[in-house]
Structure formats: structure tokens, C-alpha cells
Wavefront OBJ file of the C-alpha trace (Angstrom):
o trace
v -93.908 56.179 -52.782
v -90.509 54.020 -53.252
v -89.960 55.886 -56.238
v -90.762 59.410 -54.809
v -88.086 58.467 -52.257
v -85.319 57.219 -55.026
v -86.191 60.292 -57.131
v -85.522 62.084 -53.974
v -82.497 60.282 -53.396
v -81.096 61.209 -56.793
v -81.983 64.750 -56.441
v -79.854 64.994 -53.605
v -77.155 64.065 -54.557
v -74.103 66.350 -55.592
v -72.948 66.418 -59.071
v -69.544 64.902 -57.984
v -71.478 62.079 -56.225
v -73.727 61.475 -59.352
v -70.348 61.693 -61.811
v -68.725 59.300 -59.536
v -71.176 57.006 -59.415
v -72.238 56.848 -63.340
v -68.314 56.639 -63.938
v -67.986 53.682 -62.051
v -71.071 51.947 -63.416
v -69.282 52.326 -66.916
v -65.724 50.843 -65.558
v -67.898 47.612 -64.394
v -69.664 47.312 -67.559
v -66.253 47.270 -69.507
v -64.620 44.998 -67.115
v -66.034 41.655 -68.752
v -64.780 43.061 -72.028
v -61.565 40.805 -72.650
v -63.541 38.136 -70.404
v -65.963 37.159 -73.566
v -63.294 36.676 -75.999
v -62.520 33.529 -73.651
v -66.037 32.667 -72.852
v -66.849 32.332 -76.616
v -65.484 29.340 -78.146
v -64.465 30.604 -81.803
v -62.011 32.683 -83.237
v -61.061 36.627 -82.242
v -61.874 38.247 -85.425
v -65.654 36.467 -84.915
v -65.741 37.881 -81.697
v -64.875 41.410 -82.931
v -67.376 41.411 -86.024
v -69.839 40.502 -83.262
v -68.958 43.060 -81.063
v -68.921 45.462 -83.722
v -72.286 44.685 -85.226
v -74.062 44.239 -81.964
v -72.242 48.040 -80.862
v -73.413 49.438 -83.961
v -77.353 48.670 -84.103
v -77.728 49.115 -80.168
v -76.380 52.607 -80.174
v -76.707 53.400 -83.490
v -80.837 52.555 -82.650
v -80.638 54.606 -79.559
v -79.345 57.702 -81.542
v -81.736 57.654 -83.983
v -84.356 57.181 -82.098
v -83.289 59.926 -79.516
v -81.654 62.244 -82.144
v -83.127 61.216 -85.495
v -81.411 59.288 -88.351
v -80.276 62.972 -89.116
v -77.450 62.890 -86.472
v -74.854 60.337 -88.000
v -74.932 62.998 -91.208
v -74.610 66.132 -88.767
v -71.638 64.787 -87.018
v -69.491 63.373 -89.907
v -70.508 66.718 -91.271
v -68.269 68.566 -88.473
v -64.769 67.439 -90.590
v -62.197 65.287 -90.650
v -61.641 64.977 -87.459
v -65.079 63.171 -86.621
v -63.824 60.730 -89.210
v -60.821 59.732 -87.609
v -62.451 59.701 -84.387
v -65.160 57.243 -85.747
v -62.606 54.804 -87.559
v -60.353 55.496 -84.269
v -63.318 53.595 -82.066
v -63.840 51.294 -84.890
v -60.451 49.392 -85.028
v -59.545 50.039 -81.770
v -62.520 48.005 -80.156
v -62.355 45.099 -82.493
v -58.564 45.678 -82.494
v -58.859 45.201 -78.473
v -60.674 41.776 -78.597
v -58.227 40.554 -81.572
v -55.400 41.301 -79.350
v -56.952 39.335 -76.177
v -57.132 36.347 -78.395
v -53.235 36.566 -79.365
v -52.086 36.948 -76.269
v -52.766 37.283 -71.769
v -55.492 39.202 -71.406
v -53.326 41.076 -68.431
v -50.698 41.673 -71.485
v -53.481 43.587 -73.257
v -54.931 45.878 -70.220
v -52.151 46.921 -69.104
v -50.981 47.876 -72.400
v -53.702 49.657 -73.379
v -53.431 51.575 -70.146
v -50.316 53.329 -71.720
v -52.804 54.881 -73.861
v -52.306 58.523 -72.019
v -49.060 58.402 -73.106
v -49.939 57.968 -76.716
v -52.322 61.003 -76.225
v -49.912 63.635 -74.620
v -47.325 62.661 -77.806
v -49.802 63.268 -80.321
v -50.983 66.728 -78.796
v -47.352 67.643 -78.603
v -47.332 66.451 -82.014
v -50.218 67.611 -83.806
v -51.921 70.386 -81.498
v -48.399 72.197 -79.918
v -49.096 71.841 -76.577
v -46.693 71.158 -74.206
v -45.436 68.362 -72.121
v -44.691 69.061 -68.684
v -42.350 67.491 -66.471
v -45.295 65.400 -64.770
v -45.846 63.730 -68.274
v -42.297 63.188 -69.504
v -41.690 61.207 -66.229
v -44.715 59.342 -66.609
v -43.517 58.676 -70.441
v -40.306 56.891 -69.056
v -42.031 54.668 -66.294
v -44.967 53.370 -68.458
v -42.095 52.939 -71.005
v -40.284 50.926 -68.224
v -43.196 49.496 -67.548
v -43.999 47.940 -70.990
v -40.704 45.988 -71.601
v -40.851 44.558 -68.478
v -44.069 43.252 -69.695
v -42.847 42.364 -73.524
v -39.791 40.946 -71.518
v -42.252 38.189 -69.476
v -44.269 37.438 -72.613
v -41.771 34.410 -73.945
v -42.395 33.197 -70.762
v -45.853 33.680 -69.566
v -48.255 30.744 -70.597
v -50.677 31.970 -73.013
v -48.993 35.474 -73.854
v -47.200 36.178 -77.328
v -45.591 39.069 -79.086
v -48.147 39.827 -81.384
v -50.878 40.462 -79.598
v -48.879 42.817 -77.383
v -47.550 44.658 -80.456
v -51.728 44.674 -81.506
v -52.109 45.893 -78.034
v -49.758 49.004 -78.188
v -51.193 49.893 -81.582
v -54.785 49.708 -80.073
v -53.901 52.259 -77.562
v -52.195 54.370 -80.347
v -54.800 54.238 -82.455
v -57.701 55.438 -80.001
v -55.279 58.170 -78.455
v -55.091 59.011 -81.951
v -58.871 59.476 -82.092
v -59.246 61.661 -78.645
v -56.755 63.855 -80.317
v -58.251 64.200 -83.458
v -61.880 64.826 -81.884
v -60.523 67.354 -79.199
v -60.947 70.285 -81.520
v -64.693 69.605 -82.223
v -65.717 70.374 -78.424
v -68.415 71.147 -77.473
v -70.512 68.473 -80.007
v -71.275 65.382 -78.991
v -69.730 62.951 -81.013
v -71.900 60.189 -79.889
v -73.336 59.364 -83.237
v -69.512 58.701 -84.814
v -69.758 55.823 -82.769
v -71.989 53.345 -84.534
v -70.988 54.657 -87.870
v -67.091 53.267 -86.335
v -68.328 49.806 -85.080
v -70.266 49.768 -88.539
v -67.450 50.365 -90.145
v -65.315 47.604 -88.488
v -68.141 44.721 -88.466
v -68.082 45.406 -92.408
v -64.623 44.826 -93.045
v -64.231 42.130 -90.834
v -67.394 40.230 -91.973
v -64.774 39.341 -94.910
v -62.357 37.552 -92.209
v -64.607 35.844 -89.827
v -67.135 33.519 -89.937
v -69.785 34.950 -87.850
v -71.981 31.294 -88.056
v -69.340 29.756 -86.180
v -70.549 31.061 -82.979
v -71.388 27.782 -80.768
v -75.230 27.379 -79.899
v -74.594 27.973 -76.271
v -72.220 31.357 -76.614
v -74.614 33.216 -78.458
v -75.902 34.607 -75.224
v -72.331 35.710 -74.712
v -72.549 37.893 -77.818
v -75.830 39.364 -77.227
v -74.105 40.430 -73.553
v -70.640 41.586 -74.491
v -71.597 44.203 -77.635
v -75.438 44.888 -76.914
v -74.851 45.386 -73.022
v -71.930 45.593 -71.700
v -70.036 47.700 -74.303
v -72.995 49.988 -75.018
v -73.405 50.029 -71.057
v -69.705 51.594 -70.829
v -70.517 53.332 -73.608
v -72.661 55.378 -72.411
v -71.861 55.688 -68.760
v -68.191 56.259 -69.615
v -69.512 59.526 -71.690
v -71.272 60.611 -69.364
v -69.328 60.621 -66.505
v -67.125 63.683 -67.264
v -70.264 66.032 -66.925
v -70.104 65.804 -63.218
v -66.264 64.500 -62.670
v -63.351 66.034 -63.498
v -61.226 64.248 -66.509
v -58.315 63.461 -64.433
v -60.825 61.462 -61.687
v -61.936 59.536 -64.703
v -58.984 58.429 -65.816
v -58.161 57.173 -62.154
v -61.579 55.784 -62.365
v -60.830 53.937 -65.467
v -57.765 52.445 -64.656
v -59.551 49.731 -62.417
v -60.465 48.387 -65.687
v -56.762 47.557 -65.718
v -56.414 46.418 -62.044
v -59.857 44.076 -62.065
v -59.917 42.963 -65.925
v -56.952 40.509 -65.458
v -58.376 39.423 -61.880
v -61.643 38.421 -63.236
v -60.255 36.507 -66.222
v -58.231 34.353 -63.640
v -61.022 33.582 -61.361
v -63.518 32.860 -64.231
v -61.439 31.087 -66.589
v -57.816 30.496 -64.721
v -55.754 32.471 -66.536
v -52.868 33.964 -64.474
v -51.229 36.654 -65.681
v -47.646 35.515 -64.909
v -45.606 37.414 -62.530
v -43.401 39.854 -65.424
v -47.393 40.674 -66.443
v -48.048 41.604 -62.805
v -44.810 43.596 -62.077
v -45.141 45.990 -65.651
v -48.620 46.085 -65.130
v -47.670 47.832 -61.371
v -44.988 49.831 -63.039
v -47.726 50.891 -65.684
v -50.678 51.219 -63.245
v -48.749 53.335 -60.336
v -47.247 55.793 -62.993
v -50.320 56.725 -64.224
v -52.445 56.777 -61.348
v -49.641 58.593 -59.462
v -49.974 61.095 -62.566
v -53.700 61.478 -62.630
v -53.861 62.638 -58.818
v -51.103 64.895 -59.275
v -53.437 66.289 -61.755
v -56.676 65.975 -59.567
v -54.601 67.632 -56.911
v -53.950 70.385 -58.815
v -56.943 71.017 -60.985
v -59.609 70.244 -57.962
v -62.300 72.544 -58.046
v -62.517 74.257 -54.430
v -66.374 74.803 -54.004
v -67.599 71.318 -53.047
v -69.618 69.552 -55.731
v -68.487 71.927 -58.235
v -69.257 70.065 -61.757
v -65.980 69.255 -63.783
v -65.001 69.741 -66.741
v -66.844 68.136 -69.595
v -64.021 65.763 -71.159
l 1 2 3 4 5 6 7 8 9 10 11 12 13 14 15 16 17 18 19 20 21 22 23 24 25 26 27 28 29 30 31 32 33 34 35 36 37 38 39 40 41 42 43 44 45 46 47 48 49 50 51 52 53 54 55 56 57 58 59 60 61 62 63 64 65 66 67 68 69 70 71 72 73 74 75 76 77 78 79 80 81 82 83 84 85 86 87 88 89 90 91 92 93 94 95 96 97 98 99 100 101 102 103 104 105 106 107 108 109 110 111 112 113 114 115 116 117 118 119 120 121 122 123 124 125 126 127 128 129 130 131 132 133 134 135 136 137 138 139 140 141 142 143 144 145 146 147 148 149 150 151 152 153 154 155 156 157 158 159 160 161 162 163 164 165 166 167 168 169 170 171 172 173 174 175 176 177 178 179 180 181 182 183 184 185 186 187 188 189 190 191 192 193 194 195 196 197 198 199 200 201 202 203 204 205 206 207 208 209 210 211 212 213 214 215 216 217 218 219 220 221 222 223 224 225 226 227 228 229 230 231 232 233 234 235 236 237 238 239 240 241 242 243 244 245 246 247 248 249 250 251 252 253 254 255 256 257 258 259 260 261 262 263 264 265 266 267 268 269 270 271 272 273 274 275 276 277 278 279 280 281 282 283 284 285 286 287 288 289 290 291 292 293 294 295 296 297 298 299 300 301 302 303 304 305 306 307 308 309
């Protein structure tokens, strides 16, 4: 009878509800994200081959056994572009935790929040489309926004250069990706996934030492690549079914607000106060930016799904 009722429930509910909803489930299981490359106690390329590996098998077993082991063959099949995408999530997720090691994990969010930016340039670039007024604005206050943050990093406790410069090529490198993969809508490039983290946990098997993983923390790995990454994963991919791309994004960007928040109440890390300011300059842009775009591109019959991004 409960589950009559919850079934019920769920059938009730509009598809901007239900987009809403499995969005924000994905944005809480990526929050903890930089939080495990400080709850396990060796170094950050360790962390990423773990990550990687554990990524790959999850949702590379889900895919086969939901799709069949000929999927990863029928998507790299599509061309080039699949390939990019795949190494794109590859070295940008193990890039992500590398960078949280070398510097603030607040450095690194709100870096990688820029990403949009990265992704209008290479469209312009590579695809001709054009870049409105809206954008180019954005372009100069996340710009603004990032120095202020480089500016604070040689004197924020914990933050450094290099990481932020890792950081900035993270976001590049996965805006790089979306762009490359935006051609080969309508297919589901789900599979490219684990064939990415594969890809990444065998290179870096050559720079880590994946035994060095303390007794206690190995918990911690099981959680961060076989839950919580898969978890956002998934949710994160599906959300755009229901919810239009530019509500995502907005979604997504309290990744950047609550990422930095929960590494300072779990482990005490404060961001610093130049963090906290470009992170603001960073944050406002681009959500300022996304609801102009919501505004504008809001479908008027209610519950109306979005588009599928």
C-alpha cells in the first residue's frame, strides 16, 4: 500500500518537478567530491586513479548490463567527437581531484565554475555560433572574477598557483568535451564515460601508488568513485530531460556555493576572504547569466519538459 501511494506520488508529479528534483539529487552527490581528497590520507594522483577505476567498473557494469558490452563499441563508433568527449571526462575528473590536492578546495570550485565561459569560446571557435552581449559580459566578470581569486592565492593558507592553473585547465578541458559531443545529439553518450575514467585510472596507475591507501580510508574510496560520482553521474544526465539546460546550470552552481562550505565545517579549511570575494564575482555572473537565459527561454505551458541538454 506505501508503495502504491509513492508510485502515486511520483506519477503526479510534473516533469519540471521530477527534473528538479533528480537535478538536485545529482548536485548533492557531487558536493563531497573535493571533500574526499582531504578525507583520504595519501597523495592526489592516488585519489584520482581511485576515482577513476572505481567510476569506470560501476558505470561501465551498469552499461553493460543495461545496454550490453556492445554499447562502448557503438558509441566510440559515432566519431571523433565521442573520443574527445570520453578523454574530456577522463582528465578532467582526475584532473579535478589533482587540483584540490595543490591547492583550496574553494580555489578549485570556483574555478571550475568558469567552465561556461570556456564553452561559449570554443563554440564561437569551433562551431560559428555567436556570442551575444549576455555572454561577452559574463566573459569579463568571471574574468574579473578569477584574478581576484589568483590574486588571494599567495596569501590564502593552503592555496597555490598550480593547482589553480590545473583548475582553469580542468574547466577548459571538459568545456572542450561538451563542445566536441554537441554535434552527436541525440545519442547518449553514456557509455564514453567509463571508457574515459578507464582511460585515466590506466595512465595514472603509472604515477600513484594505489596500496598506499590507509586501512581506514578505503571506505572513503569505495564512497567517493562507486557512489557519489556515479550518483551525480547519473542524476546530473538525467536531469535535462525534464529541466531546461539553463535551470541546470543554476542548479549546478550550488556545487560551487556548498563544496567550499562543507570542506570548512568537516575538515576546517577556510577559503580565505580573496577566495570568497572571486568566488561571488564568479558565482553572481553566472547565475545572473543563466536566469537571464531561463527568463528568456522558459517554456510557457506549465510543466512543459525542457530541452534535453
Amino acid at each position: 500500500m506505501r508503495g502504491g501511494a509513492v508510485r502515486a506520488w511520483v506519477a503526479g508529479m510534473t516533469d519540471h518537478v521530477k527534473g528538479l528534483l533528480i537535478t538536485t539529487l545529482g548536485v548533492l552527490f557531487i558536493l563531497p567530491d573535493s571533500l574526499m581528497v582531504r578525507l583520504i590520507a595519501t597523495d592526489g594522483v592516488t585519489v584520482a586513479f581511485w576515482k577513476a577505476l572505481t567510476t569506470a567498473a560501476v558505470i561501465g557494469l551498469g552499461v553493460t548490463v543495461l545496454d550490453g558490452p556492445g554499447a562502448f563499441g557503438r558509441v566510440m563508433r559515432l566519431g571523433w567527437q565521442a573520443w574527445v568527449y570520453a578523454g574530456a571526462v577522463g582528465a578532467s575528473g582526475a584532473g579535478f581531484v589533482i587540483a584540490v590536492s595543490l591547492t583550496s578546495v574553494a580555489n578549485v570550485v570556483f574555478i571550475v565554475a568558469a567552465m561556461p565561459v570556456f564553452a561559449a569560446i570554443f563554440s564561437w571557435a569551433f562551431l560559428g555560433e555567436r556570442v551575444g552581449g549576455r555572454m561577452l559580459a559574463t566573459m569579463v566578470a568571471v574574468g574579473a572574477g578569477l584574478a581576484v581569486i589568483a590574486y588571494g592565492s599567495g596569501e590564502t593558507e593552503g592555496a597555490h598557483w598550480s593547482g589553480d592553473v590545473l583548475a582553469l585547465a580542468v574547466a577548459a578541458c571538459f568545456a572542450g568535451g561538451l563542445t566536441a559531443a554537441r554535434s552527436l545529439r541525440p545519442a547518449s553518450l553514456v557509455p564514453a564515460i567509463p571508457v574515459g575514467y578507464g582511460a585515466a585510472a590506466l595512465v595514472l596507475v603509472f604515477f600513484s601508488a594505489p596500496l598506499s591507501v590507509p586501512a581506514d580510508d578505503w571506505i572513503w574510496v569505495a564512497l567517493h568513485g562507486g557512489v557519489f560520482i556515479v550518483g551525480s553521474t547519473v542524476f546530473i544526465t538525467m536531469g535535462p530531460r525534464w529541466l531546461p539546460s539553463a535551470e541546470v546550470a543554476l542548479l549546478i552552481l550550488l556545487e560551487s556555493v556548498f563544496a567550499p562550505l562543507l570542506a570548512w565545517a568537516v575538515v576546517g579549511e577556510d577559503p580565505g576572504r580573496w577566495a570568497m570575494i572571486g568566488g561571488a564575482i564568479v558565482i553572481g555572473a553566472l547565475f545572473v547569466s543563466n536566469l537571464a537565459a531561463l527568463t528568456k527561454r522558459r517554456p510557457v505551458a506549465a510543466g512543459a519538459p525542457g530541452p534535453h541538454g
